[in-house]
N, C-alpha and C positions, 0 to 999 in steps of 0.2 A: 169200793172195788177197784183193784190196777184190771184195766184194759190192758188188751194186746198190743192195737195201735189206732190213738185216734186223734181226729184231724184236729190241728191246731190253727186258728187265723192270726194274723198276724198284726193286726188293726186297717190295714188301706185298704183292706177286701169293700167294706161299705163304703169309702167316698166312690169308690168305681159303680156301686150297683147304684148310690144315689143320683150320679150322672146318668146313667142308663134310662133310671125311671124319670129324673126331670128333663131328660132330654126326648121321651116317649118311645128309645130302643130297646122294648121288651121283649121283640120278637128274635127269633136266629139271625143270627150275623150283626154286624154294628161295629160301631169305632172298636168295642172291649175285643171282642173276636181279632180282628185286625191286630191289636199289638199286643196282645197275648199270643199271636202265631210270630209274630218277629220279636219279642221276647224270648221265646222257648227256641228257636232259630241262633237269635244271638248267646243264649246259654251254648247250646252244641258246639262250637269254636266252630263247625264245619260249614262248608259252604252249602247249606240245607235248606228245605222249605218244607212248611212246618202245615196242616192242618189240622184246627180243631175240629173234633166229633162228639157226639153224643156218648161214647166210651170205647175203653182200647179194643173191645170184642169187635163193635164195627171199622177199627182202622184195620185187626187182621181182613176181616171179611173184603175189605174194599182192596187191601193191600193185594189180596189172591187174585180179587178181578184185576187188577195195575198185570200182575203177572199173568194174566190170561189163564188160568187155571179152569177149566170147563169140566162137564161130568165125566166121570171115570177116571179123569186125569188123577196121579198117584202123589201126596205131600208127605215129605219126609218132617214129624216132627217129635220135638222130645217128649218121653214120656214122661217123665218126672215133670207135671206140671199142673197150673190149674185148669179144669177143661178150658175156658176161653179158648185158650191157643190151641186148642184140637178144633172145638165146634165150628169155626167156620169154615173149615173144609169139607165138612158134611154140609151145612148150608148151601156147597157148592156143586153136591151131588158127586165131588172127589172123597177118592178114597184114604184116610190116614195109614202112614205107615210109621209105627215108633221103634225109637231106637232110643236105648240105655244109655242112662250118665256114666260118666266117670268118677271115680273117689276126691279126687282134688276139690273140683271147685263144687259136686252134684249137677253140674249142667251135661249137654250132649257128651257123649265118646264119640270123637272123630275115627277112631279105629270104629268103630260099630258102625260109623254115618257112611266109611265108605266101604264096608262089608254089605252094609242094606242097600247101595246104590248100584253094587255091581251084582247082586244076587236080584234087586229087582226088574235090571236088565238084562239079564239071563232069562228068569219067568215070565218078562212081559213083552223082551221086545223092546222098550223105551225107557228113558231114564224118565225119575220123578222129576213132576212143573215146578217144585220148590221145597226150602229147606227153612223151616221156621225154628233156627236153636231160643231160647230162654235163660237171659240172664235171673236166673232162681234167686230169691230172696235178697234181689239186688249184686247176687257173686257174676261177674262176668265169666260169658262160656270162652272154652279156647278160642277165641273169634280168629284167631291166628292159623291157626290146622283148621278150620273149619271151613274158611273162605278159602284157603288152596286147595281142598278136597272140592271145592261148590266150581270156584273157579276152571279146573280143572276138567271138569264134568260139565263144564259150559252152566249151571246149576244156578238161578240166583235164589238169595237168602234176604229171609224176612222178617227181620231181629222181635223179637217179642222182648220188649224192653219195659215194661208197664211196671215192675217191680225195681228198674234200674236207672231211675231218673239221678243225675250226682254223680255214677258209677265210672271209672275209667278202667281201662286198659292200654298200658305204655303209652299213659299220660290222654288218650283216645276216649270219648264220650261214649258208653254204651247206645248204639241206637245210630250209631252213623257207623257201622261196618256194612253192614249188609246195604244192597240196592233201597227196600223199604223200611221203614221200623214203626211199632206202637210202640202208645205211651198210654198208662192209664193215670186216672185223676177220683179214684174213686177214693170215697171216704176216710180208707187207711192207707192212702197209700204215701210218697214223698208231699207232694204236694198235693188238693183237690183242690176239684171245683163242684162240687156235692156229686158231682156223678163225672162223667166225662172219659175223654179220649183225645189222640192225635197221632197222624201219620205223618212219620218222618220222611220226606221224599229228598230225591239227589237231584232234580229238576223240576223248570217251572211247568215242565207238560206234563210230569206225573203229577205236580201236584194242583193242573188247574182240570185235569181230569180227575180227580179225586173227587174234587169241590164239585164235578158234572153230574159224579154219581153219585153222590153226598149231597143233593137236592134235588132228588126224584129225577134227576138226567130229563132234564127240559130243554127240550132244540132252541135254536136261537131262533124263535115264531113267534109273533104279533098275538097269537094263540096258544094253547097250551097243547103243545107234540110232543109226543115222545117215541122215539126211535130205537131206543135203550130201556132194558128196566133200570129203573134209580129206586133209593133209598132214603128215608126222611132221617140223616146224621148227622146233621150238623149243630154243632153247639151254639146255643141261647145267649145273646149278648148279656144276658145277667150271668150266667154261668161262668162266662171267662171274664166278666166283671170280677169275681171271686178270685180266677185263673191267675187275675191281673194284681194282687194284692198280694195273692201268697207267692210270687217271684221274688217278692220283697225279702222272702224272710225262706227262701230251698235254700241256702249258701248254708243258716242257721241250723236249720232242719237236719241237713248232711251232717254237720258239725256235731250236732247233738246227737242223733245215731250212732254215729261214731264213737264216740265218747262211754254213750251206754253200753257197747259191743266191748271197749277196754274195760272198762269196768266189770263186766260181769266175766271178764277171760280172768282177771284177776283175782276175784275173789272165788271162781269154781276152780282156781288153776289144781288148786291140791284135796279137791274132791273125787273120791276114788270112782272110778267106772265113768265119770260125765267129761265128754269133748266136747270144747265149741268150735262150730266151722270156722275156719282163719281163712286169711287170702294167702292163697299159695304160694306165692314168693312177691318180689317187688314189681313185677309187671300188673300183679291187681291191686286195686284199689276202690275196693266196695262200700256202696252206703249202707252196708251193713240194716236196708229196711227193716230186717227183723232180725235179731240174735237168734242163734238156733245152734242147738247141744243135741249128740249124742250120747246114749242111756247104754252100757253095756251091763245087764243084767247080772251078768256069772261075775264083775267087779261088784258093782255098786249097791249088792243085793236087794236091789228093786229094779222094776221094769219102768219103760217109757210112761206106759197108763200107771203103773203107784202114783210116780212123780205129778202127773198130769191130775189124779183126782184129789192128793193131797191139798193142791196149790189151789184147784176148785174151791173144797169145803174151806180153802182160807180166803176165798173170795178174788182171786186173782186168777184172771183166764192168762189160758195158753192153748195152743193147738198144734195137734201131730200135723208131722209134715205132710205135704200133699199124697194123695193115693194116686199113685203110678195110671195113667189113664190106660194103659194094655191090661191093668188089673179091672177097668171099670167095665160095669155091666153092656153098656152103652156101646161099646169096642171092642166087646168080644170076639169080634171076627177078622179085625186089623191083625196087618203082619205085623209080629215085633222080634226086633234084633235084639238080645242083653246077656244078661253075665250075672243076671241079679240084685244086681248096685243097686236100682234104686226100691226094691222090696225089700231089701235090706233099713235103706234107709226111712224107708216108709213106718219100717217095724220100730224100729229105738229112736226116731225124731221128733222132736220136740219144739218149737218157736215160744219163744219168752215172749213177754211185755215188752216195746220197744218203743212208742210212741213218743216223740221229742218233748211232752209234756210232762212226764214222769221224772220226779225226780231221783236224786242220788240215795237218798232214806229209801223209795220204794223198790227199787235194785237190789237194795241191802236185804229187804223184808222180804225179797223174792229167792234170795239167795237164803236164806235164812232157812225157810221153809222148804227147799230143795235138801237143807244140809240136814234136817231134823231127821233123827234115826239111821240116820248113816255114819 
C-alpha cells in the first residue's frame, strides 16, 4: 500500500533514546529535551525559544493562556483547518470566530480577517484576544497583510505552524511571524517524535512561563503549591530523543517533499480538469508536507471522490482536504466571515501520497491511476 505520509527515521533517533535509557532519563525533560529545543531554535534563523510539548494541540492551548485569552474572550481563527487549531479556544471557554481563506495560498483572507475584526467590534464592543492564521498543508499564509491588519488592531498572532516546519516566507521561517507559534511532531508530519509538540516563543519569560504551565504550574515551594492551574505537557526525554535524530535528516525531508510536489506538477501538468496547489509567486516557498490537486468535475469527468476511491481499491490512500470547521457540527454556532473559498475547496480537494519515503515509481503509479479513464 502507498501511504499518505509516514514518518521516516533517519538512523541517530536510537543512539539518543540509548543514552536516555543508559543514563536513567526516562522521565520528562533531560539532556534530549534540552537540545532538541536549541536545535529547533537554531533551525528558525530567529532569535527564538523553543519549547517541547506533549503535541502542537497543547502549544495552541498554552500559547492562548501566554495571550491571556479567558472565557468569553472572542479568537479570530481560520476555517479551513484541522480542528486542533480551533479546539483550544473552547478549552478556554472563548469563543471561535472563523474567517475564509483565500484562493492563492488556501490559508486566511486578510480582507475577511479585517472585515471580521471591525464587524466584531461593532457587535461586541471589543476586538478579538487573538488571531491564529495556519500555514495549510505547509503553504505559508500572507503573514505579510495579516500581521499589518493584527498589528494595526494592536491584535497579537499565534501562527499554527504544525504543518510548516521547512516553510519560508521572503526567505522567513514559518512560525516566527506571529508573537507565538506551534509546531507539531506527530507521526505524519515534517519531522516526529511519535507524538509531540512545541511553542515557538519571541522571549525568555514567554517561554519560561510556558515550561510553568507545562508542568502542572508548581510554585517555587519546598512543597507542592499551586496558585495557577497547570497542565501535564511536556515532552518525555525519550520522545525528543527521537526529536533529536530526525534534525539530522528535516533538511532531507524538505528536499524530498519538494521534489515529490515537482514531480507530480509534472506529470498531471496536462491532465485535463486536475490543479495542483503551487506557491504563488517567489515570496513562498513551501515544504510542500503534502501535495494536494484540485478535481474540477465538468473538465476531468470525474469528481474529487471518483478519484479518491479509484486510488483506494488500488490500495493507495489519499484524503479530501480538510472540512472547513464553520461547516463542522461542533461550531455550529461560531461566527464566520467567507466568500465560500474554502467549501469550494473542501468539495474538489484532494492530498496525495507525499511521505519522504516514497519513491519516484510510486508517484509514477499514483499518477497512473489518477490518469486511468480520463
Amino acid at each position: 500500500r502507498i501511504w499518505l505520509s509516514l514518518a521516516h527515521m533517519g538512523g541517530r533517533e536510537q543512539d539518543f533514546i540509548k543514552e536516555a535509557f543508559d543514563t536513567n532519563w526516562v522521565v520528562p525533560l533531560g539532556p534530549n529535551v534540552d537540545a532538541f529545543e536549541q536545535s529547533l531554535a537554531e533551525y528558525l534563523h530567529e532569535d527564538r525559544h523553543v519549547v517541547a510539548l506533549s503535541a502542537g494541540t497543547a502549544a495552541l492551548h498554552l500559547g492562548l493562556i501566554l495571550l491571556d485569552v479567558k472565557p468569553g474572550d472572542e479568537v479570530i481563527c481560520q476555517s479551513f483547518t484541522f480542528a486542533a487549531s480551533a479546539n483550544p479556544i473552547s478549552y478556554l471557554e472563548a469563543k471561535p470566530v472563523f474567517v475564509d481563506s483565500e484562493k492563492d495560498t488556501w490559508n486566511m483572507d486578510p480582507v475577511l480577517l479585517e472585515e471580521a475584526i471591525k464587524d466584531r467590534l461593532r457587535k461586541t464592543g471589543r476586538l478579538p484576544k487573538a488571531i491564529i492564521p495556519v500555514h495549510l498543508y505547509g503553504m505559508p499564509a500572507k503573514m505579510d497583510e495579516i500581521m499589518e491588519i493584527a498589528g494595526r488592531y494592536g491584535i497579537p498572532v499565534l501562527e499554527d505552524a504544525a504543518e510548516a516546519l521547512g516553510s519560508e516566507l521572503n526567505g522567513q521561517r514559518c512560525g516566527t511571524f506571529g508573537e507565538l507559534a506551534a509546531l507539531s511532531f506527530n507521526g505524519n508530519k515534517m519531522i516526529t517524535t511519535s507524538g509531540g509538540g512545541a511553542l515557538i516563543c519571541r522571549t525568555e519569560e514567554e517561554a519560561r512561563q510556558t515550561k510553568f504551565y507545562a508542568t502542572q504550574a508548581r510554585d517555587a515551594a519546598p512543597h507542592y503549591q499551586h496558585t495557577h492551574i497547570g497542565y501535564n505537557y511536556r515532552m518525555s526525554n525519550i520522545c525528543a530523543g527521537i526529536g533529536r535524530g530526525q534534525m539530522f535528516v528535516l533538511d532531507e525531508h524538505v528536499a524530498r517533499r519538494r521534489a515529490i510536489h515537482t514531480l507530480y506538477t509534472e506529470l498531471l501538468k496536462d491532465v485535463p480538469g486536475i490543479t495542483v496547489l503551487q506557491n504563488p509567486d517567489g515570496r513562498f516557498d513551501s515544504n510542500f508536507w503534502l501535495t494536494c490537486i484540485l478535481v474540477d468535475p465538468s473538465v476531468a469527468g470525474k469528481t474529487r471522490e471518483d478519484i479518491r476511491l479509484k486510488l483506494d481499491a488500488e490500495n493507495i490512500e489519499t484524503r479530501p482536504l480538510w472540512k472547513p470547521m464553520h461547516l463542522q457540527p461542533v461550531f455550529v454556532d461560531a461566527p464566520f466571515y467567507g466568500n465560500g473559498t474554502s467549501e469550494h475547496l473542501f468539495d474538489i480537494g484532494l492530498c496525495l501520497p507525499s511521505g519522504p519515503t516514497l519513491m519516484d515509481e510510486d508517484i509514477k503509479r499514483v499518477v497512473d491511476t489518477i490518469r486511468q479513464d480520463m
